[in-house]
MIVO-631333 format. One record per atom (N, C-alpha, C, O, CB): x, y, z; residue in one letter; residue number from 1; atom name. Coordinates in nm, 4 decimals. Glycine has a CB too. Example, Ala and Ser with C-alpha at 12.3 -4.5 7.8 and 13.67 -1.06 7.14 Angstrom:
1.3190  -0.5690  0.7800  A  1  N
1.2300  -0.4500  0.7800  A  1  CA
1.3200  -0.3300  0.7800  A  1  C
1.4236  -0.3319  0.8465  A  1  O
1.1308  -0.4473  0.9046  A  1  CB
1.2850  -0.2250  0.7080  S  2  N
1.3670  -0.1060  0.7140  S  2  CA
1.2900  0.0030  0.7870  S  2  C
1.3409  0.1138  0.8039  S  2  O
1.4084  -0.0598  0.5725  S  2  CB
This chain:
8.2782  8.1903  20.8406  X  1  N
8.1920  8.1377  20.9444  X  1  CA
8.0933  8.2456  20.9861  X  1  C
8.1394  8.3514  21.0289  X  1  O
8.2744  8.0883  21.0652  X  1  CB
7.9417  8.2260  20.9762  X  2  N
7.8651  8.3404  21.0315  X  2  CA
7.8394  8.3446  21.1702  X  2  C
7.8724  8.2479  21.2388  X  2  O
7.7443  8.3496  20.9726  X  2  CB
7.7798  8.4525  21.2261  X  3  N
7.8069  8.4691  21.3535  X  3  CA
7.7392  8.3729  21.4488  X  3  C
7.7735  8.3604  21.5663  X  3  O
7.7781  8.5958  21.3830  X  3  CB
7.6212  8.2921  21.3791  X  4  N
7.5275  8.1624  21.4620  X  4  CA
7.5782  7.9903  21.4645  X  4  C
7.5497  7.8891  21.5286  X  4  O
7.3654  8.1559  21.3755  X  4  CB
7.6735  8.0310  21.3486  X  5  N
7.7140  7.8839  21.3186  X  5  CA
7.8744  7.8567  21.4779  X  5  C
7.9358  7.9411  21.5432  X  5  O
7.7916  7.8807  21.0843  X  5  CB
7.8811  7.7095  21.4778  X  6  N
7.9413  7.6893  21.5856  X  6  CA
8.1062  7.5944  21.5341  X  6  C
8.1215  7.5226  21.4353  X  6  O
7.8206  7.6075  21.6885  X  6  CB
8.2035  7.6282  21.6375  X  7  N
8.2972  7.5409  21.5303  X  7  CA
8.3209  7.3931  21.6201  X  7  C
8.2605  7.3449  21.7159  X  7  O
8.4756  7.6351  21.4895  X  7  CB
8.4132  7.3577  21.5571  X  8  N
8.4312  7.2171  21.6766  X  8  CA
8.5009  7.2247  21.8209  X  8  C
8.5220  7.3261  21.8875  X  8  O
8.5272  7.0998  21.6085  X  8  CB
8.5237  7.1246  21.8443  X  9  N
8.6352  7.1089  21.9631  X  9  CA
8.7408  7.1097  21.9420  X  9  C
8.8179  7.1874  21.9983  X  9  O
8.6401  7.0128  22.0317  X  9  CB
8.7791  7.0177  21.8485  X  10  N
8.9339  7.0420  21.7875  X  10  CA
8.9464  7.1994  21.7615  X  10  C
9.0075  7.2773  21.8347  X  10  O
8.9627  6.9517  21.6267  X  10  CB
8.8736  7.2342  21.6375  X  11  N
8.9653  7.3681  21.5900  X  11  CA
8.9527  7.4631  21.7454  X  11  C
9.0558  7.5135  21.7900  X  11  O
8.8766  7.4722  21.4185  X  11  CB
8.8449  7.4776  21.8054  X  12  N
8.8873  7.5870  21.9200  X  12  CA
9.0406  7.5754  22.0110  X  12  C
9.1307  7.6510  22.0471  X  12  O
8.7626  7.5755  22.0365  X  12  CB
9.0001  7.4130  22.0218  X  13  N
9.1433  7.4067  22.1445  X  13  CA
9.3137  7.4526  22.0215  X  13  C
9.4295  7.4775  22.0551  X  13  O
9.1608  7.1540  22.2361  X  13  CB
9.2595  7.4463  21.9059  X  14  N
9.3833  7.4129  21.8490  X  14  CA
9.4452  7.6189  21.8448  X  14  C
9.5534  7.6765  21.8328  X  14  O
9.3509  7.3001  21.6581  X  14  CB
9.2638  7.6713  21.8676  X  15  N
9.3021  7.8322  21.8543  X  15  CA
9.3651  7.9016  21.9970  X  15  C
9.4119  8.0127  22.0216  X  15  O
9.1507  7.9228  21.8130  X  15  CB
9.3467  7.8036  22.0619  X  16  N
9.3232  7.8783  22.2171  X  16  CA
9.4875  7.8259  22.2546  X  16  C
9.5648  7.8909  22.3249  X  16  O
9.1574  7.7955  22.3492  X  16  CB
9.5230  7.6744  22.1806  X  17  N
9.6531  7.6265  22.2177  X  17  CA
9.6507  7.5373  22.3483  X  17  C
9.7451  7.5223  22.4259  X  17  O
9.7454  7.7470  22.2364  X  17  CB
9.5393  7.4874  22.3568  X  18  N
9.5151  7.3247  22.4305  X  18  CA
9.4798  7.2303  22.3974  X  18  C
9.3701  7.2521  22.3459  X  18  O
9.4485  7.3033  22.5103  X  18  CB
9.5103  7.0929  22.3903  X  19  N
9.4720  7.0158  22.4109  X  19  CA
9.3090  6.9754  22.3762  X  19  C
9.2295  7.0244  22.4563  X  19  O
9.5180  7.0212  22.5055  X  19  CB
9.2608  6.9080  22.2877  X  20  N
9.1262  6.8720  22.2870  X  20  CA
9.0909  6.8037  22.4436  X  20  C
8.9978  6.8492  22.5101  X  20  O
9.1020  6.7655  22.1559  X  20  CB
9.1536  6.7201  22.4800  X  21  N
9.0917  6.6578  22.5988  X  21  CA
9.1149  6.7215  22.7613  X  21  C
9.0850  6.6740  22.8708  X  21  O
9.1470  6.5133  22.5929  X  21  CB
9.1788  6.8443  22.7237  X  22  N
9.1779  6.9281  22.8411  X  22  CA
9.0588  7.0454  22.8216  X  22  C
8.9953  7.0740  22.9231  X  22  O
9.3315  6.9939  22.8608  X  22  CB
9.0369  7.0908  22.7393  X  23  N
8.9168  7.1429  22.6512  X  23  CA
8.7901  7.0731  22.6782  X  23  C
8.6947  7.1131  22.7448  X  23  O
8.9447  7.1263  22.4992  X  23  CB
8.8027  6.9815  22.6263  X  24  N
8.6737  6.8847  22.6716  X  24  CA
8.6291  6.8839  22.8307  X  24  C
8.5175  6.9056  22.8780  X  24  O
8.7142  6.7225  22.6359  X  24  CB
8.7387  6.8554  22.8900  X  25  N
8.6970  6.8837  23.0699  X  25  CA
8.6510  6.9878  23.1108  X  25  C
8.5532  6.9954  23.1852  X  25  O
8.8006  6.8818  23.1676  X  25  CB
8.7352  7.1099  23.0542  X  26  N
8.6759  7.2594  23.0279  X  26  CA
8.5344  7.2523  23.0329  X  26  C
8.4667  7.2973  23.1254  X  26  O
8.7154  7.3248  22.8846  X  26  CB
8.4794  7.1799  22.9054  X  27  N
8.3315  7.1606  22.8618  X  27  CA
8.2872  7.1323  22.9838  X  27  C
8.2255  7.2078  23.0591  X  27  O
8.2923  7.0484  22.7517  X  27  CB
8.3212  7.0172  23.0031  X  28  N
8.1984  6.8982  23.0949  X  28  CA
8.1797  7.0035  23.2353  X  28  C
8.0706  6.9986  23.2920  X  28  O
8.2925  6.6833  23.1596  X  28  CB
8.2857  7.0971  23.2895  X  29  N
8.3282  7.1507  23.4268  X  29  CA
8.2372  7.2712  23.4087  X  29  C
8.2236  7.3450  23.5063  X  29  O
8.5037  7.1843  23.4563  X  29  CB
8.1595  7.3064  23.2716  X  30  N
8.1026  7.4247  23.2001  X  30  CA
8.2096  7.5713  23.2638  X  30  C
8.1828  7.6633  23.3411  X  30  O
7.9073  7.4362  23.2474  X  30  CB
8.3061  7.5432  23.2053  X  31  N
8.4352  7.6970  23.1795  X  31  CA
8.4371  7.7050  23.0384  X  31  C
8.5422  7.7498  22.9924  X  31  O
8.6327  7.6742  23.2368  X  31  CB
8.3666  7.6799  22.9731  X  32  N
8.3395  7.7468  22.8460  X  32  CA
8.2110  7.8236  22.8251  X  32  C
8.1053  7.7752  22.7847  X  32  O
8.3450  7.6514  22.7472  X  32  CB
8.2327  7.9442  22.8565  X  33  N
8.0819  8.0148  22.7542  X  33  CA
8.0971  7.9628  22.6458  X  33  C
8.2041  7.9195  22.6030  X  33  O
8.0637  8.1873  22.7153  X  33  CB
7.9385  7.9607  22.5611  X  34  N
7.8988  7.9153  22.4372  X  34  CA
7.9476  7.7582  22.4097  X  34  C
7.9725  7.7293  22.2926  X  34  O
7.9560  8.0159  22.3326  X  34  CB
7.9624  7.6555  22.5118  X  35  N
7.9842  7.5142  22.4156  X  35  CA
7.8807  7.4463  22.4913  X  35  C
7.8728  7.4346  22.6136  X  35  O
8.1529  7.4223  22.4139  X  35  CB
7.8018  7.4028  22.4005  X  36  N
7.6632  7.3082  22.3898  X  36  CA
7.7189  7.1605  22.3311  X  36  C
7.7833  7.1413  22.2280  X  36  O
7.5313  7.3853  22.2656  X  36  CB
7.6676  7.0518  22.4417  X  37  N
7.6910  6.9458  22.3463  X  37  CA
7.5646  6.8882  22.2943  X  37  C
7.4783  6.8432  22.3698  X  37  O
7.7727  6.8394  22.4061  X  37  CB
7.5531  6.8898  22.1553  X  38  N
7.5346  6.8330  22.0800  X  38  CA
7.4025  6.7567  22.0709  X  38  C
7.4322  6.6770  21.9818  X  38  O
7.6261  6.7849  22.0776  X  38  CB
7.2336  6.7187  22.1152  X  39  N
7.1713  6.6179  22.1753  X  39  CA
7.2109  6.5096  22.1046  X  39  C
7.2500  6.4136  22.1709  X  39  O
7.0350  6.6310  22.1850  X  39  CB
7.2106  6.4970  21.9361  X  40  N
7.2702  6.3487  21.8663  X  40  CA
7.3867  6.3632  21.8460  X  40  C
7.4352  6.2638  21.7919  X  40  O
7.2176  6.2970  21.7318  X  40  CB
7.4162  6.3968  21.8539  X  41  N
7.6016  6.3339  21.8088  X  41  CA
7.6879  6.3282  21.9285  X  41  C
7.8012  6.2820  21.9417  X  41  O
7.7055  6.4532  21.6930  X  41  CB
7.6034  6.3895  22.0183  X  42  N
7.7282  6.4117  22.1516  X  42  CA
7.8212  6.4910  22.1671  X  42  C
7.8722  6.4969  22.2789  X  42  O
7.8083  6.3204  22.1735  X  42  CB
7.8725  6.5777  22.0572  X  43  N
7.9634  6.5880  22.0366  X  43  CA
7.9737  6.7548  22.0624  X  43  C
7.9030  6.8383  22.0061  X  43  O
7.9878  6.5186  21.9231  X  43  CB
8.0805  6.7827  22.1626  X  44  N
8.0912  6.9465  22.1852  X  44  CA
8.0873  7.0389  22.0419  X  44  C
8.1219  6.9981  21.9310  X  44  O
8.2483  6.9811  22.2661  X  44  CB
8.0389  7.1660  22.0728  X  45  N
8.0521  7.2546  21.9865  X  45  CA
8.0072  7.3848  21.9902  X  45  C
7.8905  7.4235  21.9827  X  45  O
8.0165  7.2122  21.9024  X  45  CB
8.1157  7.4547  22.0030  X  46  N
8.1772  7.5909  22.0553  X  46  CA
8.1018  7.7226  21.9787  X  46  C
8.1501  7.7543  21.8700  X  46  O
8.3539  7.5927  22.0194  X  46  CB
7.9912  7.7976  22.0268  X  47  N
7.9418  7.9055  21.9806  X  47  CA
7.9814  8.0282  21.9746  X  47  C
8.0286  8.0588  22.0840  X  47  O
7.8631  7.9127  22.0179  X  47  CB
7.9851  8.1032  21.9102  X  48  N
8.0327  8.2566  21.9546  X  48  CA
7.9356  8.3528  22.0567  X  48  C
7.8167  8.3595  22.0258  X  48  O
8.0458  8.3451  21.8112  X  48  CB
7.9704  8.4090  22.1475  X  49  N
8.1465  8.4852  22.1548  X  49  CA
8.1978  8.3701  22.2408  X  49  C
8.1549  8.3696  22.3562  X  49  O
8.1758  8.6768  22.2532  X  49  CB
8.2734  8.2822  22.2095  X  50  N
8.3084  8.2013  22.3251  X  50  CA
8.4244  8.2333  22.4196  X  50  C
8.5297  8.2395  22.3561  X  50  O
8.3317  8.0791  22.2785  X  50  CB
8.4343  8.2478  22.5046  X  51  N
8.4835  8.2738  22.6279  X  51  CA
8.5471  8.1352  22.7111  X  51  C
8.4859  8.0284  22.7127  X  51  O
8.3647  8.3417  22.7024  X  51  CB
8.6439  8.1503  22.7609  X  52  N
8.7460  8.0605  22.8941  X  52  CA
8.6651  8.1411  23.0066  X  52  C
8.6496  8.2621  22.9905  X  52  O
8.9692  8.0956  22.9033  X  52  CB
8.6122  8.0762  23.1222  X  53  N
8.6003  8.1520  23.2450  X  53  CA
8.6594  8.0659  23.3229  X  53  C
8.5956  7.9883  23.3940  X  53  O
8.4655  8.1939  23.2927  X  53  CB
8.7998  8.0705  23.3176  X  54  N
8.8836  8.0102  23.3945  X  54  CA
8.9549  8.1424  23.4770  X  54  C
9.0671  8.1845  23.4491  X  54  O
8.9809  7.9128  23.3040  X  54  CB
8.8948  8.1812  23.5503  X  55  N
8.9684  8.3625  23.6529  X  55  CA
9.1166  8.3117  23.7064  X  55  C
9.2249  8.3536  23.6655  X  55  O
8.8432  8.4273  23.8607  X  55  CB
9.0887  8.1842  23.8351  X  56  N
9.1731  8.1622  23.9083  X  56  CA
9.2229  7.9997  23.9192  X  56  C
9.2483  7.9446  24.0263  X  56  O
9.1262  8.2217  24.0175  X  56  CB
9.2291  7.9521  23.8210  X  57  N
9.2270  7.8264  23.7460  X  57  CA
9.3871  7.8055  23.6482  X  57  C
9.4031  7.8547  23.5365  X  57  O
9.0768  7.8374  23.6388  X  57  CB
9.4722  7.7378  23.7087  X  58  N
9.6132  7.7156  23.5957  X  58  CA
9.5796  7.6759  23.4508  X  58  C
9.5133  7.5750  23.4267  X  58  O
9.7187  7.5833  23.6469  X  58  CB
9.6256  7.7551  23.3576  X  59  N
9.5587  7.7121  23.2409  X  59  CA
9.5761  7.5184  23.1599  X  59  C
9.5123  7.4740  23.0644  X  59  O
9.6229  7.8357  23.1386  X  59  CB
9.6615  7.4607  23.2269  X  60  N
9.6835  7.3205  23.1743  X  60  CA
9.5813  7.2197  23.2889  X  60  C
9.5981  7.1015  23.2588  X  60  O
9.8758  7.2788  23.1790  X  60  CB
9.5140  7.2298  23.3708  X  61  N
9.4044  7.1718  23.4640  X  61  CA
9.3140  7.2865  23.5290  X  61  C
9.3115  7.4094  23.5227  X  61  O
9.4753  7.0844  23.5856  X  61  CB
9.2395  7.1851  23.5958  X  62  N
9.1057  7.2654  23.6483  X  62  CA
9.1060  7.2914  23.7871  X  62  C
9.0148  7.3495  23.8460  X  62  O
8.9724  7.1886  23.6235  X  62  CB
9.2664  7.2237  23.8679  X  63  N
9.2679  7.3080  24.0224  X  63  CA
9.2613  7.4385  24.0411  X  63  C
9.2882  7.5053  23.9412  X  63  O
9.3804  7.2915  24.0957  X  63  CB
9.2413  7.4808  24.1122  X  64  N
9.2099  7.5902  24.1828  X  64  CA
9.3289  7.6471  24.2327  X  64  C
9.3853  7.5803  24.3195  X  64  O
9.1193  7.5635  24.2821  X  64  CB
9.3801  7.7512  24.2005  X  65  N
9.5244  7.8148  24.2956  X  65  CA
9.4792  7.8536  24.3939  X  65  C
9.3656  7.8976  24.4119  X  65  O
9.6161  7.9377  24.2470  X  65  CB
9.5998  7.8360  24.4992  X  66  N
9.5762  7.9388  24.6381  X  66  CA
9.5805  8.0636  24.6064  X  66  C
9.5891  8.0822  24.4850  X  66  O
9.6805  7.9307  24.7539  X  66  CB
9.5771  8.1725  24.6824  X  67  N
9.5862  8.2631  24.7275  X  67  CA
9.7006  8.3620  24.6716  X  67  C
9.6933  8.4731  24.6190  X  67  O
9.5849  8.2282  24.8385  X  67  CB
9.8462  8.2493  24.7147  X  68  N
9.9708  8.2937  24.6959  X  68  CA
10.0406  8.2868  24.5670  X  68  C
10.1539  8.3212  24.5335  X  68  O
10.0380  8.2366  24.7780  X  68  CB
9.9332  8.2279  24.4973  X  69  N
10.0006  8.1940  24.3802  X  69  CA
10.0542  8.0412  24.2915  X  69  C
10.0336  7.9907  24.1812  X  69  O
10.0967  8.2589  24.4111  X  69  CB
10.1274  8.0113  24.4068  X  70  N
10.1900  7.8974  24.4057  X  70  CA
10.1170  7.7425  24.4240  X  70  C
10.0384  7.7106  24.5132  X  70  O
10.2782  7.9227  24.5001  X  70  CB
10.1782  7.6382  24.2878  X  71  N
10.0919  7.5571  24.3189  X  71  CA
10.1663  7.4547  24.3895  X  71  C
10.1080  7.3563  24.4350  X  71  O
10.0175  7.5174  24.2116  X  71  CB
């Protein structure tokens, strides 16, 4: 893969170890550096260096933790 070309949705979530359709929300919520969707096909697709900017975020949804930790 060269460094401009982009991969899918599937293979990222399958590298990262989520879920395509928790991934996808990822997308739409933009917590992915580098994923552009698509203008014709619609369809997400993940650029390099791609990045999670999920800081304070449980990694299986997109709530927000408190403070303490605890959800």
């Amino acid at each position: 893969m060269s460094h401009s070309e982009g991969i899918s949705l599937r293979k990222f979530a399958d590298k990262i170890g989520v879920t395509e359709a928790t991934l996808r929300k990822w997308c739409r919520a933009g917590k992915v550096i580098g994923a552009r969707l698509h203008p014709l096909t619609r369809k997400w697709v993940i650029y390099p260096p791609a990045k999670l900017a999920l800081d304070n975020f449980h990694p299986k949804s997109l709530r927000c933790l408190g403070k303490g930790g605890a959800a």
